[in-house]
C-alpha positions in Angstrom: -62.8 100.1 41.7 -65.6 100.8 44.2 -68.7 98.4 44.0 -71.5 100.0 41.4 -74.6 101.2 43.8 -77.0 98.3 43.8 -74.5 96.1 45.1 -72.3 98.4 47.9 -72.7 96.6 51.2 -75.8 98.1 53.3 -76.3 98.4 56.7 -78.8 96.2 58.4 -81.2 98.4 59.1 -81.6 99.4 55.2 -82.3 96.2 53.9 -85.4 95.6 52.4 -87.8 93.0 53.9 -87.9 91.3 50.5 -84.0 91.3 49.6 -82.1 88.4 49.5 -78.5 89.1 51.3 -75.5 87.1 50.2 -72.9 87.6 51.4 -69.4 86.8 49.4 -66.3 86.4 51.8 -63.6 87.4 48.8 -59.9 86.2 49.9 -58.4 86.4 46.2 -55.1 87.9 46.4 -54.6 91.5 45.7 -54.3 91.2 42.3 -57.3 89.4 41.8 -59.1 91.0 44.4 -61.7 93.9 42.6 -62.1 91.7 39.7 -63.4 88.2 41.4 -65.6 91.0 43.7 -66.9 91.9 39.8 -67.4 88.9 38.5 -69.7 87.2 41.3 -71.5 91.0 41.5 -72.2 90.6 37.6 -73.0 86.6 38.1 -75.4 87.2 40.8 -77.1 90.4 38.8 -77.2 87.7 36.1 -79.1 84.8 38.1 -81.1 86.9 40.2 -84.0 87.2 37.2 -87.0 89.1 39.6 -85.3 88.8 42.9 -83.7 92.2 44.4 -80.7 91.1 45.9 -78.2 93.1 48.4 -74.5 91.3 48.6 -72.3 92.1 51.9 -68.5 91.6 51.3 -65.9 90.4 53.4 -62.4 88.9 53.3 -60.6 86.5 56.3 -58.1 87.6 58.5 -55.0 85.9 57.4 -55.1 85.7 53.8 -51.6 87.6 52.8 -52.1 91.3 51.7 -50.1 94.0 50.8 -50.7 97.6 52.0 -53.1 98.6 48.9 -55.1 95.6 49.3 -55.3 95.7 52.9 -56.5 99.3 52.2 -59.2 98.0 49.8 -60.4 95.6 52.3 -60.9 97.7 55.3 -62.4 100.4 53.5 -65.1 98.5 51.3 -65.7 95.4 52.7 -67.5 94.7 56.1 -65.4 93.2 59.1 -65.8 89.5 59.2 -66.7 90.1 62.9 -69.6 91.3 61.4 -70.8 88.2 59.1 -73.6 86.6 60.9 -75.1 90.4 62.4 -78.0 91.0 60.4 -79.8 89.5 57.8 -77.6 86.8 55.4 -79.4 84.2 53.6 -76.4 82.7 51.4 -72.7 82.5 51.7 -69.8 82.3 49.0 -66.6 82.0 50.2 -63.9 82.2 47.1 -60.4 80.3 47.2 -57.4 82.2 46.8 -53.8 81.0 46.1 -52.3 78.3 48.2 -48.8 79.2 49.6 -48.5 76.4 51.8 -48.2 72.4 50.9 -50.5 71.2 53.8 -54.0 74.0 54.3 -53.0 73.5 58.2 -49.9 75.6 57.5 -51.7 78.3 55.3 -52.2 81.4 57.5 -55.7 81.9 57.5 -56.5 78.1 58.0 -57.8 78.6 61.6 -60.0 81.4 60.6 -61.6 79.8 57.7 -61.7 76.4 60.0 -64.1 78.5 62.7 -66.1 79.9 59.1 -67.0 76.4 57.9 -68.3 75.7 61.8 -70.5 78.9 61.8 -71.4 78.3 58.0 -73.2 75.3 59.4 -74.5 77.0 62.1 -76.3 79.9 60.6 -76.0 80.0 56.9 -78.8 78.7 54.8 -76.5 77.2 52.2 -73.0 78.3 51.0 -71.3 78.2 48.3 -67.5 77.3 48.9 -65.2 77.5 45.7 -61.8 75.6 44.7 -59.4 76.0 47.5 -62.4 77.1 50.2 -64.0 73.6 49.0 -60.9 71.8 49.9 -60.3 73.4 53.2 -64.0 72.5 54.1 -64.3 69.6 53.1 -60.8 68.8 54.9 -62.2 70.6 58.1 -65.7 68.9 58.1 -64.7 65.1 57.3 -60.6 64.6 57.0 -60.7 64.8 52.8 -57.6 65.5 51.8 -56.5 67.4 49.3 -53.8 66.0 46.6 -50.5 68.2 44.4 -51.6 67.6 40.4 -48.5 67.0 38.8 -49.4 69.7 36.7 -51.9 73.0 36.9 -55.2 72.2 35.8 -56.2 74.7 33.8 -58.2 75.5 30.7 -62.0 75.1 30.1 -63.2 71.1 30.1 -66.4 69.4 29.2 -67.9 68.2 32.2 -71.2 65.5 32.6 -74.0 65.5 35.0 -73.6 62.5 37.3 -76.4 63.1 39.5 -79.8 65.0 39.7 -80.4 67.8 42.0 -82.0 71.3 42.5 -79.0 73.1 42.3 -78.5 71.6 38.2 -81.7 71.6 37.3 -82.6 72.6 33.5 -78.6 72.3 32.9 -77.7 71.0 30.1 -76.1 66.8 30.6 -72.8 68.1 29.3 -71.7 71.5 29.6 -68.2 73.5 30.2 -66.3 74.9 32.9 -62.9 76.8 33.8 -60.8 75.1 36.1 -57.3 76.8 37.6 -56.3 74.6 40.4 -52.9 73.0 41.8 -54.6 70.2 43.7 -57.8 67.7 43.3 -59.8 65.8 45.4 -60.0 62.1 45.0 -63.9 60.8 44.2 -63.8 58.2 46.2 -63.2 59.9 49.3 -65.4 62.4 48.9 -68.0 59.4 48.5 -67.0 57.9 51.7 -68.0 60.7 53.6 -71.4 61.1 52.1 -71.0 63.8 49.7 -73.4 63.3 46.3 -70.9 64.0 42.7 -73.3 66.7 40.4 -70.6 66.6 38.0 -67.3 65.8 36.8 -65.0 64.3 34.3 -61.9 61.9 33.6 -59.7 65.2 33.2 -61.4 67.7 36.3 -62.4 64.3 38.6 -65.5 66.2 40.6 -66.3 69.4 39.4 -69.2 69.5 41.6 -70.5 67.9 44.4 -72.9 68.5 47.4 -73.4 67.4 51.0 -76.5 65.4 51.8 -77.8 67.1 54.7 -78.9 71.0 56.0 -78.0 73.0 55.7 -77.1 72.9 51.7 -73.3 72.9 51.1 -72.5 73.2 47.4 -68.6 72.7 46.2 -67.1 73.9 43.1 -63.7 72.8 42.3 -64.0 74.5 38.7 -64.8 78.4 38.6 -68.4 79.1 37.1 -67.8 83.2 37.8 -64.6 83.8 35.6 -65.1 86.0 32.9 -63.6 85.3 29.1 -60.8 86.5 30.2 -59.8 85.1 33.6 -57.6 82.0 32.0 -55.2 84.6 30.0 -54.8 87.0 32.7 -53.6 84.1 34.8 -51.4 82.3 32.3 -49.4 86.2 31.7 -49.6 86.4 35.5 -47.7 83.0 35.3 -45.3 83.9 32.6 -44.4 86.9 34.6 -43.4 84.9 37.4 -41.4 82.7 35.0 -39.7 85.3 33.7 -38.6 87.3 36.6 -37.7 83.8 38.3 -40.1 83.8 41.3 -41.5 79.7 39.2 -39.1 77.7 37.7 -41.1 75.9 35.2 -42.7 77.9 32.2 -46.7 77.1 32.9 -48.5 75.0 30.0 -51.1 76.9 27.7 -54.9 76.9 29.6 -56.4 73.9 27.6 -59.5 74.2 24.9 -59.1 78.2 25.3 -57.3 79.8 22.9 -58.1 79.1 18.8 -55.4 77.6 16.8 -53.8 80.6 15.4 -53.2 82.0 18.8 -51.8 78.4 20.0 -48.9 78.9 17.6 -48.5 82.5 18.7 -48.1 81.5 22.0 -45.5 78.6 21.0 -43.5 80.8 19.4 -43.8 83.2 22.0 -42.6 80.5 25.2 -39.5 79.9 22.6 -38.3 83.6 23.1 -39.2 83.9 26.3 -36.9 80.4 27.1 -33.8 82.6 25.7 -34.9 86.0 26.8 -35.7 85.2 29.9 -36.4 88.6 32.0 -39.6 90.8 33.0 -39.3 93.1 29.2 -39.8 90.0 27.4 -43.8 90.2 28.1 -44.2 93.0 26.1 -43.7 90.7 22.9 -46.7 88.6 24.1 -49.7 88.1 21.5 -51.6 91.5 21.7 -54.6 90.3 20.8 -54.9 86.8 21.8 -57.6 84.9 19.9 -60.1 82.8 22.3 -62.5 81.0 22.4 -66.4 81.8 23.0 -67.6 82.0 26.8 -69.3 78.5 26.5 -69.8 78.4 30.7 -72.0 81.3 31.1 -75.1 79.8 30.4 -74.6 77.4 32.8 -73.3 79.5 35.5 -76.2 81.6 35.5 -79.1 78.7 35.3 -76.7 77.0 38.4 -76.6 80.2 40.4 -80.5 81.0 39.5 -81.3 77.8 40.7 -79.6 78.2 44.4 -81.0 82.2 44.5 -84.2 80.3 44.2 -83.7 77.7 46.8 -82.8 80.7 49.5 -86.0 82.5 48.2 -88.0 79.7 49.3 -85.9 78.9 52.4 -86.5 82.6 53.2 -90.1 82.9 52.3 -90.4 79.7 54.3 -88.9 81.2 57.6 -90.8 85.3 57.3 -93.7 85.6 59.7 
């Protein structure tokens, strides 16, 4: 899938005075790859209300590819050599899947180590997501991450803990998808001066910021997941179950699926723990019943409201 027209990566010179560029360093795994490019394209398109936006793309050296996905990469995205040439006024940098138990061993830590360094450098604010927020925040202060006994995953309720530009007009309670092997503890994240936008007992922070410039925001949930994201995942999971590359069959995303789908899928895991091989899939809920996209909202008002803060930032630096 190549990127629709209004969003294919342009060259310096052909970006208008006016555009906002953001630029989205993607290092999802193959599999994931076009579809997370999709879903912050659609996202942005979303939040951007008046403002004509351009969005560069870009992927770390390091982050395990096969030969198709290399492919994609080096013909559609820009070299990461090639972030900070040109105009950029905001940066997201996406997670991807961790392989290794310490983010020293992954093997793209030292490039996304030097990223966070020239993030603070030149970016007017970025935007790093799950796994890119732990390695940042790890780089930048010593927060470690910590192994859930368990995936976290589903969509959870999540309350505004402080006020700041980036939430404004959100609503006090609202609801985000989370798909994450490790959390970060509160109260280090505290320590080191970061300010908690949002959380809950189940997620800890969902969102926090850094207090200074320039403007670091950290998601731990994903606000760009489309309805589907948290099924695709789970059959990606059951997959690997069956064909014996996880030992453990992964629990149903929470407060996703309606009821009658929740029983599907509970008889479905008892076949699957007797018929355990690759064919077994096929039997899986065709038409799995979920529930309503009840993040959107939010994710648009949240990403509107930090398009708006590099508007002014931008407007504030133009001769």
């Amino acid at each position: 899938m190549i990127p629709d027209a209004v969003f294919q990566p342009s060259p310096a010179d052909s970006i208008g005075r006016d555009q906002l560029v953001i630029g989205v360093v993607n290092n999802m795994p193959d599999g994931a790859l076009q579809t997370t490019e999709r879903q912050f394209r659609e996202l942005l398109l979303d939040a951007s209300r008046n403002c004509d936006i351009c969005v560069r793309f870009f992927s770390l050296p390091g982050v395990p590819r096969g030969h198709r996905g290399q492919s994609y990469v080096s013909q559609c995205y820009e070299d990461i050599g090639q972030l900070w040439s040109g105009r950029l006024d905001g940066l997201i940098v996406t997670g991807t899947e961790p392989r290794a138990n310490s983010l020293t061993d992954e093997p793209y830590w030292f490039a996304i180590r030097e990223l966070v360094d020239q993030a603070e450098e030149h970016a007017t604010s970025t935007i790093w997501s799950c796994l890119a927020a732990h390695a940042a925040v790890l780089h930048l202060h010593g927060v470690e991450r910590y192994p859930l006994h368990q995936k976290l995953s589903g969509v959870f309720e999540c309350a505004a803990i402080a006020n700041h530009e980036i939430v404004a007009n959100v609503q006090s309670h609202r609801y985000v998808p989370h798909s994450r092997q490790n959390d970060l503890a509160e109260e280090g994240l505290l320590d080191k001066g970061y300010q908690i936008l949002s959380g809950s007992p189940e997620v800890g922070a969902d969102m926090f910021v850094n207090r200074g410039a320039p403007l670091f925001i950290f998601l731990q949930g994903h606000l760009e997941y489309d309805p589907d994201a948290l099924l695709r995942e789970y059959r990606r999971d059951i997959r690997r179950f069956l064909v014996g590359e996880r030992d453990n069959y992964p629990a149903v995303p929470r407060n996703y699926f309606d009821f009658d789908t929740e029983a599907a899928l509970a008889a479905f895991r008892k076949r699957a723990m007797i018929d355990r091989h690759a064919d077994t899939l096929l039997q899986f809920p065709q038409h799995p019943g979920k529930l309503a996209n009840r993040w959107r909202e939010s994710a648009v008002v949240i990403y509107s409201n930090w398009i708006s803060h590099l508007a002014r930032v931008a407007t504030q630096g133009r001769p």
